[in-house]
C-alpha positions in Angstrom: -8.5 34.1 75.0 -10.1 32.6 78.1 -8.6 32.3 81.7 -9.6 30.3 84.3 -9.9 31.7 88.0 -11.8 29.7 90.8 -13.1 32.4 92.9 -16.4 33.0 94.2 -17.4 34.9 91.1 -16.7 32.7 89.0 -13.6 31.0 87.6 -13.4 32.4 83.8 -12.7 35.6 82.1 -12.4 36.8 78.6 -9.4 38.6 77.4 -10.0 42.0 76.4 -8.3 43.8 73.6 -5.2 44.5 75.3 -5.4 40.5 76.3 -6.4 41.1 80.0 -8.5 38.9 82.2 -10.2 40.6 85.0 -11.6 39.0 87.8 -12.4 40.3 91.3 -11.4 38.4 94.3 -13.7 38.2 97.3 -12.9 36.2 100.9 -14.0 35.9 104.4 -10.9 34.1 105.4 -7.8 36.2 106.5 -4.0 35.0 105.3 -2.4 34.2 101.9 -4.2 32.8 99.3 -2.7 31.7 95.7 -4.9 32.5 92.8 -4.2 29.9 89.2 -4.7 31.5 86.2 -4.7 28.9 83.5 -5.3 28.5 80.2 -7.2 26.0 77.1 -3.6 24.5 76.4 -2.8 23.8 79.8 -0.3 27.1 80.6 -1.0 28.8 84.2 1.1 31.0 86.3 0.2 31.8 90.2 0.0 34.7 92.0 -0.4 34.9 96.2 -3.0 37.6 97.1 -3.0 38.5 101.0 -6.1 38.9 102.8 -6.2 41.2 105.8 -8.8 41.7 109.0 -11.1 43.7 108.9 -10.4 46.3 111.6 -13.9 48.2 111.2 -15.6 45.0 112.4 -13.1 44.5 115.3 -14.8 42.8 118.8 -13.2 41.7 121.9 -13.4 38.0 123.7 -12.3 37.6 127.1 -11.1 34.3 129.1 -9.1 34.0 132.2 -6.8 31.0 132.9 -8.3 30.3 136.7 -11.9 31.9 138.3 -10.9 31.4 141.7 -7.2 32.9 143.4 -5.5 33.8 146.6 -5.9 36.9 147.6 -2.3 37.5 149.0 -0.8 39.8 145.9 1.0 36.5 145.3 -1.8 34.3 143.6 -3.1 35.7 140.5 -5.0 35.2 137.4 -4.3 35.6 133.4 -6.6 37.7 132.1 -6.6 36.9 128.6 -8.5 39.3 125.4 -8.7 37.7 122.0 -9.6 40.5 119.4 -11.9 39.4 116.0 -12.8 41.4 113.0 -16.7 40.2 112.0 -15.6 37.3 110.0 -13.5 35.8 113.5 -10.4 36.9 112.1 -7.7 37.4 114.8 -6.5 41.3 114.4 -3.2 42.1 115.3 -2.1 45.5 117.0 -5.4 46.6 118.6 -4.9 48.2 122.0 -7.9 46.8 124.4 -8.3 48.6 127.9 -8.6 46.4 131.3 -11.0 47.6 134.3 -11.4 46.0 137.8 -12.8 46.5 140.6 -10.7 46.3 144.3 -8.1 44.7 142.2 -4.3 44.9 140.9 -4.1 45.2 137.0 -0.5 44.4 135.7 -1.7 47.0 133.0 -4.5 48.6 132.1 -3.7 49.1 128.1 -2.1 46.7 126.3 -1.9 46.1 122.6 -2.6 42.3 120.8 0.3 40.5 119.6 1.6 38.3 116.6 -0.5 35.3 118.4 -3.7 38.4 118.6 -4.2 38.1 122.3 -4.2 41.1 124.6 -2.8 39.5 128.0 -2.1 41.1 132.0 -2.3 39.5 135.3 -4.6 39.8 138.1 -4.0 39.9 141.7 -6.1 41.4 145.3 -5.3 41.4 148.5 -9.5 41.9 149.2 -11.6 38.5 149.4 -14.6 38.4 147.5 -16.3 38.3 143.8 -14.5 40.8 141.2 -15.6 42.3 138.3 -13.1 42.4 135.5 -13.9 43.9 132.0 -11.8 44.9 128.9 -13.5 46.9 126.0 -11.5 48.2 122.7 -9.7 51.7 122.8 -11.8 52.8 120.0 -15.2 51.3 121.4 -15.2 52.4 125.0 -18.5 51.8 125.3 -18.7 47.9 124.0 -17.3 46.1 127.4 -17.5 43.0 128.4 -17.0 41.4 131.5 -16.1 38.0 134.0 -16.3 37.2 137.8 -13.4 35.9 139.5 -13.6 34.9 143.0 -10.5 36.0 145.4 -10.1 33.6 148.3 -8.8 33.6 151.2 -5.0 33.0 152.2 -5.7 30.4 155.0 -1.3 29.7 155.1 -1.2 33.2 156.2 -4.4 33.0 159.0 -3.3 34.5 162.3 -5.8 35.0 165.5 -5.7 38.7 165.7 -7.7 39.3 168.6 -9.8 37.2 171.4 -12.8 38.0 173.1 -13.7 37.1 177.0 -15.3 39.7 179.7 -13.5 42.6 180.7 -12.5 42.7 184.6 -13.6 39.5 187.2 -16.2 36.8 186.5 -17.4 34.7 189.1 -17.2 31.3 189.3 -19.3 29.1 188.3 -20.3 31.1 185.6 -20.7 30.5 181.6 -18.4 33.0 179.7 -18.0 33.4 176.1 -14.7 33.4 174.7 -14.2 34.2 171.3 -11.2 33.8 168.6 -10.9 35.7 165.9 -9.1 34.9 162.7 -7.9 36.7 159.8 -5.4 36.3 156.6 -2.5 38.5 156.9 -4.8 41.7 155.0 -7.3 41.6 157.4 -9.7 39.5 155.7 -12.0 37.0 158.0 -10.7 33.6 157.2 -14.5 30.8 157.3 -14.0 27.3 158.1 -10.6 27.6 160.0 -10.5 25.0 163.0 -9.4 26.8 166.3 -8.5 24.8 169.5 -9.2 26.8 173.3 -7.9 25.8 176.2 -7.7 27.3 179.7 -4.7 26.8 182.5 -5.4 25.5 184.8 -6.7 23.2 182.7 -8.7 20.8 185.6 -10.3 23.5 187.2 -12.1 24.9 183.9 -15.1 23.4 181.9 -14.7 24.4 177.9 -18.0 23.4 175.8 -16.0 22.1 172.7 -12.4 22.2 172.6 -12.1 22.9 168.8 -14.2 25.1 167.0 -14.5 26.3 162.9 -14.8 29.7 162.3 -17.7 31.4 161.1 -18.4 33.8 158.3 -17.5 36.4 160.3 -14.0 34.3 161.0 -14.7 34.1 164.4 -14.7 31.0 166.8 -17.1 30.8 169.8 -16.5 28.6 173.1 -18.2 28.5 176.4 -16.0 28.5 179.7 -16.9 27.8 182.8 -14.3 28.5 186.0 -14.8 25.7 189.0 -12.5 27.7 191.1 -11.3 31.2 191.8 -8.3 32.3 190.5 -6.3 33.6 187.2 -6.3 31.5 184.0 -4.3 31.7 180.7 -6.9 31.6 178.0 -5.1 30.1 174.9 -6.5 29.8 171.8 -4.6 28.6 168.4 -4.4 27.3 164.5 -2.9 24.2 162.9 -0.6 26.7 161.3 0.8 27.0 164.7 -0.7 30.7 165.0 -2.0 31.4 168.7 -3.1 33.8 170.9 -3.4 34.3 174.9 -5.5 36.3 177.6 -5.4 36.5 181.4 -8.9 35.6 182.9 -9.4 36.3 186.6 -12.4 34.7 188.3 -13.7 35.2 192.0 -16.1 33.2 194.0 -17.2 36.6 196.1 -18.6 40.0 194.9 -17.9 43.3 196.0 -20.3 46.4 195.5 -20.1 49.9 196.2 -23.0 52.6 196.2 -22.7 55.5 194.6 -22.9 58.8 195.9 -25.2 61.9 195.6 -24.2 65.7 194.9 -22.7 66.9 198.0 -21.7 70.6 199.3 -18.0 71.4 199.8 -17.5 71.3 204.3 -21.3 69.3 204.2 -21.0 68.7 207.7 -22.4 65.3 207.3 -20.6 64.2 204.2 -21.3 61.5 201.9 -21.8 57.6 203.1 -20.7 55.3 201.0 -21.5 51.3 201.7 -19.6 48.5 200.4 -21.2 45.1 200.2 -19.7 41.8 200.0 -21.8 39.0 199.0 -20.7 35.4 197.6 -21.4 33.8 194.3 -24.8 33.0 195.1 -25.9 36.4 196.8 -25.6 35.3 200.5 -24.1 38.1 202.9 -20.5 37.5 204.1 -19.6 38.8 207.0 -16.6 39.6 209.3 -14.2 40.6 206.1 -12.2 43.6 205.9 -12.6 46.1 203.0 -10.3 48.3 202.2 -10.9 52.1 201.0 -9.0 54.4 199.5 -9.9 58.2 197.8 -8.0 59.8 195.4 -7.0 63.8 195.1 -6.1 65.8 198.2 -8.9 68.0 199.9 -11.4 64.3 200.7 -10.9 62.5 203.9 -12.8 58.9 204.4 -13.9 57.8 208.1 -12.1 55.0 207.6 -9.3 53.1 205.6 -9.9 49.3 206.6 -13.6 48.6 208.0 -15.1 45.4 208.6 -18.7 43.7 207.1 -21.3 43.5 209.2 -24.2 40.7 209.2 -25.3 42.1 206.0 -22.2 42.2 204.3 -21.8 45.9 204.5 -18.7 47.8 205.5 -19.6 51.7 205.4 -17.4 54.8 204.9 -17.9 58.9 205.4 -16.1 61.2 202.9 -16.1 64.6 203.3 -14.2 67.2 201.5 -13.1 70.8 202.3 -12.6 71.5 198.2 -14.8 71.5 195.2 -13.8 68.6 192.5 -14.5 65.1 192.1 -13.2 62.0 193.9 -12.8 58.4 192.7 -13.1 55.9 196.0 -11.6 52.5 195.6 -13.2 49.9 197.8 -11.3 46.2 197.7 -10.7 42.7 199.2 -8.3 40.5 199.0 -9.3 36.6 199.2 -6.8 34.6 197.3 -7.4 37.1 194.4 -8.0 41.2 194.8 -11.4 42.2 194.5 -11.9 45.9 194.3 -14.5 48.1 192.8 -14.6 52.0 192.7 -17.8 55.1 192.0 -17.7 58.6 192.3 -18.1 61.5 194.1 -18.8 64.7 193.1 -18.1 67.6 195.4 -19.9 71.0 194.6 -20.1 74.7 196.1 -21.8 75.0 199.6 -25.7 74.9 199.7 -26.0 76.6 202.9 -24.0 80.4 201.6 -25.8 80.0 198.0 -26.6 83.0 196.3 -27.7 84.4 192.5 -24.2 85.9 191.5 -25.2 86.8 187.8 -28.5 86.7 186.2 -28.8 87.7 182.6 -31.2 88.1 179.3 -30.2 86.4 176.0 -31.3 88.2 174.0 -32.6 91.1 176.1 -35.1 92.6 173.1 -37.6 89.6 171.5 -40.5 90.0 169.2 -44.0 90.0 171.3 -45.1 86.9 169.0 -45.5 85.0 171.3 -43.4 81.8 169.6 -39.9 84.3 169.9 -37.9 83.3 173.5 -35.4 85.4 175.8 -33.6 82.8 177.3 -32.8 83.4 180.8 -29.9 82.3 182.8 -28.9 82.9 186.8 -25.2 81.5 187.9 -25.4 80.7 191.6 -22.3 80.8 193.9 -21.2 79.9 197.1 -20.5 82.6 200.2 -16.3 81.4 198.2 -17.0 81.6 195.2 -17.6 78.1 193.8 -20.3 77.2 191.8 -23.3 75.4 193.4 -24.3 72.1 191.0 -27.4 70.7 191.3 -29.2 73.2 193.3 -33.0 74.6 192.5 -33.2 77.8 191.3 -36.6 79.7 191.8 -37.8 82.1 189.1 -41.1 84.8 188.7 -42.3 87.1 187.0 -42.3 91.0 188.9 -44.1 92.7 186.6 -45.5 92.5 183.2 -47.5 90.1 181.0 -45.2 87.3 179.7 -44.5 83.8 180.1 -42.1 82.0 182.2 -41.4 78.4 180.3 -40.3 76.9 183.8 -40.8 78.3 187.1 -38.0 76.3 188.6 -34.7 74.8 187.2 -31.6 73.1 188.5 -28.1 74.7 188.6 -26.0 72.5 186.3 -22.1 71.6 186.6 -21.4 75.1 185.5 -23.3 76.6 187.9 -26.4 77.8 185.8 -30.0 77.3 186.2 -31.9 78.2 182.8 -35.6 79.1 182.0 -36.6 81.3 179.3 -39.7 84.0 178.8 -42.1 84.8 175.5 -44.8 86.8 175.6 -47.6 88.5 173.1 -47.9 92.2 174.1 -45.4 95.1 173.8 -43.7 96.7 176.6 -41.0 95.5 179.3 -40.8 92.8 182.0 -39.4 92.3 185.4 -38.1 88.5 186.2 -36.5 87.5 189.3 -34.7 85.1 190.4 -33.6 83.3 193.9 -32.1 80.6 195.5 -33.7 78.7 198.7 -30.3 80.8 201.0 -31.4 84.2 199.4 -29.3 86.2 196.9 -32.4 87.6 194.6 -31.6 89.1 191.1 -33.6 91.1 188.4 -33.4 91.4 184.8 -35.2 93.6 182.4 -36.8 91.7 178.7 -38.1 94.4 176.4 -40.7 93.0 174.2 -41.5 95.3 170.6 -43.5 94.6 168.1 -42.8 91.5 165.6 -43.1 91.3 161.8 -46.3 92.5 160.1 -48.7 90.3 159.8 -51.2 90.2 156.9 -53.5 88.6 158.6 -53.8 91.4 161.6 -53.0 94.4 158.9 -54.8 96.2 156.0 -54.3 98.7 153.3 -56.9 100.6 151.4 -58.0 103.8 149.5 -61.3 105.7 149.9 -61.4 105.8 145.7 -60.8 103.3 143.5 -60.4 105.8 140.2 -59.4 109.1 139.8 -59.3 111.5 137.1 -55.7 112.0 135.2 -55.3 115.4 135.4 -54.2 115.9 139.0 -57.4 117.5 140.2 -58.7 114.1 141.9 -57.3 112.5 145.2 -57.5 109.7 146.7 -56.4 108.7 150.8 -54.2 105.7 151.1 -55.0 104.4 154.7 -52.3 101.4 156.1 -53.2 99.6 159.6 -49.6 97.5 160.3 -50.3 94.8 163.2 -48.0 92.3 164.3 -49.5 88.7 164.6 -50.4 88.7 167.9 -52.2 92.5 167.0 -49.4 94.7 168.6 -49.4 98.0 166.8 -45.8 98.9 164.4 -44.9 101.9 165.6 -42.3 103.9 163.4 -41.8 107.6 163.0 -39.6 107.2 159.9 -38.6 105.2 157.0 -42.5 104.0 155.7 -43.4 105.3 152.1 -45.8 103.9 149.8 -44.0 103.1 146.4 -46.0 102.3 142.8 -45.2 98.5 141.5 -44.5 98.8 138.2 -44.7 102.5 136.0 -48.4 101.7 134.8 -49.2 105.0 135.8 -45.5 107.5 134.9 -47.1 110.1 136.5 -47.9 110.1 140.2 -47.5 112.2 142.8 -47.8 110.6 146.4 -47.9 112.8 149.7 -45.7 113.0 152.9 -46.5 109.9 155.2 -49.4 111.1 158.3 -47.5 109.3 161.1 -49.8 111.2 163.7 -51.4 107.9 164.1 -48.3 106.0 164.5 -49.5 104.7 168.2 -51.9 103.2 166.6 -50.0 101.4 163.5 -52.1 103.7 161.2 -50.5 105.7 158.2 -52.0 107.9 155.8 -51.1 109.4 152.3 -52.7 111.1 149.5 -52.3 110.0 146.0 -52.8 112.5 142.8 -51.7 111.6 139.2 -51.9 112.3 135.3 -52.4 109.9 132.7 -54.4 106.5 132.5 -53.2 103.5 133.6 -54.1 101.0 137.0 -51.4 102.1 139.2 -50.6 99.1 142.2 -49.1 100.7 145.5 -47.2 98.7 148.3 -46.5 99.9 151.6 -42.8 100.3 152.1 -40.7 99.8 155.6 -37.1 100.3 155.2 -36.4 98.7 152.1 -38.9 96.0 153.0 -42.5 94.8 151.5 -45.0 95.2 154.6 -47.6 91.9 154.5 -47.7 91.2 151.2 -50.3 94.4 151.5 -51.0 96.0 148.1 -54.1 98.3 146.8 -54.8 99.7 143.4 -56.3 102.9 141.7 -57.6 103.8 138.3 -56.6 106.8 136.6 -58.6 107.8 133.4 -58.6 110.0 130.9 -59.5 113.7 132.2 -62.4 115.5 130.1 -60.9 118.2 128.0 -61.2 121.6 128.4 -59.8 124.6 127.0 -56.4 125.9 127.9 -55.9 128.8 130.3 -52.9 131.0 131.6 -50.0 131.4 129.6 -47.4 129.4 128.3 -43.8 129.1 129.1 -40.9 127.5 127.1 -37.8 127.8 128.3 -38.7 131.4 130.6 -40.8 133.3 127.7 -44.0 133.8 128.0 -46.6 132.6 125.0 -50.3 133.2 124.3 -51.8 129.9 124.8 -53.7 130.5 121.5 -49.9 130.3 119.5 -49.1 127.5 121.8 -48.1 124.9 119.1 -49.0 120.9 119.2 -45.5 119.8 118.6 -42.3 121.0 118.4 -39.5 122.7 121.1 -37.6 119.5 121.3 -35.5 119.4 124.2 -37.5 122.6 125.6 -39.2 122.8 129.0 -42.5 124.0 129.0 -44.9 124.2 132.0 -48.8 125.4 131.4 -50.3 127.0 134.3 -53.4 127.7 135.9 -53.5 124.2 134.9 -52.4 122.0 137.8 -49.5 120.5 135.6 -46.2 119.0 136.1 -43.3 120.4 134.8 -42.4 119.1 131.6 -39.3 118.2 129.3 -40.8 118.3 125.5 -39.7 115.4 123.9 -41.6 115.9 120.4 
């Protein structure tokens, strides 16, 4: 019997002998799909066959609902992830993941649903261009991505600060004023209009009375004050949003000099002149000027003094105490004009004197390049300490040298200079002040690292005989780089690198030289090998010095003396080639070590 399928292998089959059709069913397209089977006779029945997606082949699309939003955390975006097996059927139940940069996910895992989409909003509070991506759980590494562009909330722009000159401006004079504008996150809102305006209104020139912000979200006027006097600076939004600021200008300028170091109870004090010019530089005379010092222990000449033709009032101030004192100098012409400087008040010149003088460190290597720095604290005849003074510094004895000859006490009182030298022994350095009050201090300088360069090792034989009868002198010359002798009466030994040669017997150091940086030693040894020896300072590698020595194989002779194993005596005819394990043996008249018998 015959069946009829239409399928995409074919639509007929042959019963077999149990009167069974077999086709197999093949499809691309997901969802329910009836299959007829009919026969020659015109009898069919039906039978629905579900196709499913193909989760293996699963890929994500992504789409948003709007590129551009406010960045408030009130606007947002849908961020919307359709999920496909290969075929583009929708698969239901995959969880996708959701990344973004400077950005608020509603999620960051969510599942597709009956209608296959994987859904969350978006929202920022940060203006700019974000990255947004969403890859599959189970393919981290497939992702794909979008730009959306987070504006600015311009309903929410505020004038959060406003730029014009700190203190007076004169008048007649261009100022800049600037406005600028952000959202309520701090984000520069572009393109804002901003209106300035100045009160009194008739007495100042504005370049442009409305103004767009720039990139930066910031506004920029020019202002010009006819008149002297204070202003309210205003500037503001459509959305109402404003901001103010207080400008003073003045049509005259006041000046004050500043002052050099003076000594506490300087006799003639510190002068201090105050100038008063107008807005075009011309000297105005006849005004009064009004000083004032702060702290106790200053007194000024004078609290009101009048300009001369130069425009110049001058004041005295002299102190009885060490400190520093802030002097106001100010007019008052329809508006207060006032400007202040310092004075600094140190110890007494006259009573100065080198209280302390010291060596940091006290012990430096004679390299030449290695510094002692030195440092004298000078004092008055009270004991305050003397700033800006010159300090006077030499050498008494010795052979160093003196980085600076001279140096200037600083506010603490100290003059510094500093000494380095390139032959052993001690130094003398003195200091001094221009009022007396000398001081020494000692520098020792020793001998620095050894230097390969300056130093040598060697041996008067380059091979000896393995059978302790040869010797060989090792001879060591340690110099420091600038050629200084290293002087040590303990702790040098020569050591073997490497155990090429097991059997080596190296002398007592000769440190009879030692003035000199020469040591001696004398090498013996059995065996052959090439045997490498180092010179050896506390622990330390000298230079990089090494030498080496040859020891070959001994001619042999017969054997002499007797033999002893273990205290008893043997002929040294019976004397067996191997044998004794664990015994010690030692063969004399032979020049031989003593000997644990291994064999």
């Amino acid at each position: 019997m015959k069946a009829n399928f239409t399928l995409s292998d074919g639509d007929k089959a042959v019963t077999d002998a149990d009167g069974k059709a077999k086709v197999t069913l093949k499809g691309t397209k997901a969802g329910a799909h009836t299959v007829t089977a009919s026969m020659v006779g015109g009898k069919s029945e039906q039978l629905v066959v579900n196709f499913t997606a193909d989760t293996l082949t699963t890929q994500v699309n992504l789409n948003v609902t709007e590129d551009n939003f406010i960045a408030n955390n009130i606007g947002m975006t849908r961020l919307q992830a359709t999920v496909t097996d290969g075929n583009g059927n929708p698969v239901e139940g995959i969880k996708v993941n959701f990344r973004g940069t400077s950005v608020t996910l509603s999620s960051t895992s969510v599942e597709t649903d009956d209608q296959v989409f994987a859904e969350i909003l978006v929202t920022s509070t940060e203006v700019g261009l974000k990255t947004v991506s969403a890859s599959l759980a189970d393919k981290p590494t497939e992702v794909i991505s979008r730009l959306l562009n987070a504006k600015v909330d311009v309903n929410s722009a505020t004038i959060t600060s406003q730029e014009i000159p700190e203190g007076q401006v004169m008048v007649a004079q261009d100022i800049a004023v600037k406005a600028h504008v952000n959202d309520q996150f701090g984000n520069p809102v572009t393109h804002q209009p901003a209106t300035f305006s100045a009160a009194p209104s008739s007495q100042m020139i504005i370049s442009q009375n409305t103004v767009s912000t720039n990139t930066q979200g910031v506004a920029e006027v020019t202002m010009t004050p006819e008149r002297n006097g204070s202003y309210t600076v205003k500037a503001s939004l459509a959305n109402g949003a404003s901001l103010e600021k207080q400008l003073e200008a003045i049509d005259e300028k006041l000046t004050l000099t500043s002052s050099p170091l003076i000594g506490v109870n300087a006799p003639k004090g510190a002068t201090l002149t105050a100038m008063l010019t107008s807005a075009n530089g011309t000297p105005v005379e006849g005004q009064v000027i009004n000083f004032s010092v702060t702290l106790e222990g200053a007194t000024l000449s004078g609290g009101k003094v009048r300009t001369n033709s130069s425009g110049q009032a001058p004041v005295v101030l002299t102190s009885n105490k060490v400190g520093t004192y802030t002097v106001t100098a100010s007019f008052h012409n329809g508006v207060t004009i006032q400007t202040q400087t310092t004075v600094k008040v140190t110890g007494n010149p006259s009573t100065a004197h080198v209280a302390s003088f010291i060596a940091e460190p006290s012990t430096i290597a004679a390299t030449n390049s290695d510094l002692s720095t030195l440092k004298a604290t000078v004092e008055d005849g009270s004991g305050n300490l003397i700033e800006g003074l010159t300090v006077y510094f030499a050498l008494k004895n010795g052979s160093t040298t003196l980085t600076s000859l001279t140096a200037v006490t600083d506010q603490n009182g100290i003059a510094t200079t500093s000494v380095k030298g390139a032959i052993t022994g001690s130094v003398t350095v003195s200091t001094v002040t221009s009022a007396g009050g000398m001081q020494t201090v000692d520098i020792s300088l020793v001998a620095g690292p050894a230097d390969a360069s300056q130093s040598i090792l060697k041996n008067n034989q380059s091979s000896l005989k393995g059978d302790f009868t040869d010797s060989a002198e090792l001879h060591l010359v340690l110099h420091d780089i600038s050629g200084n002798p290293i002087k040590v009466s303990e702790g040098m030994e020569f050591v073997q690198s490497g155990t090429n040669v097991p059997y080596m017997k190296i002398s007592a150091i000769d440190y009879t030289q030692n003035i000199n940086g020469d040591y001696k030693a004398t090498v013996t040894g059995d065996g052959e090998g090439i045997a490498t020896l180092i010179p050896v300072l506390n622990g330390v590698h000298q230079a990089g010095l090494s030498t080496t020595i040859e020891f070959i194989s001994a001619e042999t002779r017969p054997m002499t003396g007797t033999v002893s194993v273990n205290s008893a005596n043997l002929p040294t005819a019976s004397f067996p080639s191997q044998g004794f394990t664990g015994a010690y043996y030692q063969l004399n008249n032979d020049k031989l070590c003593t000997r644990k018998n291994g064999g």
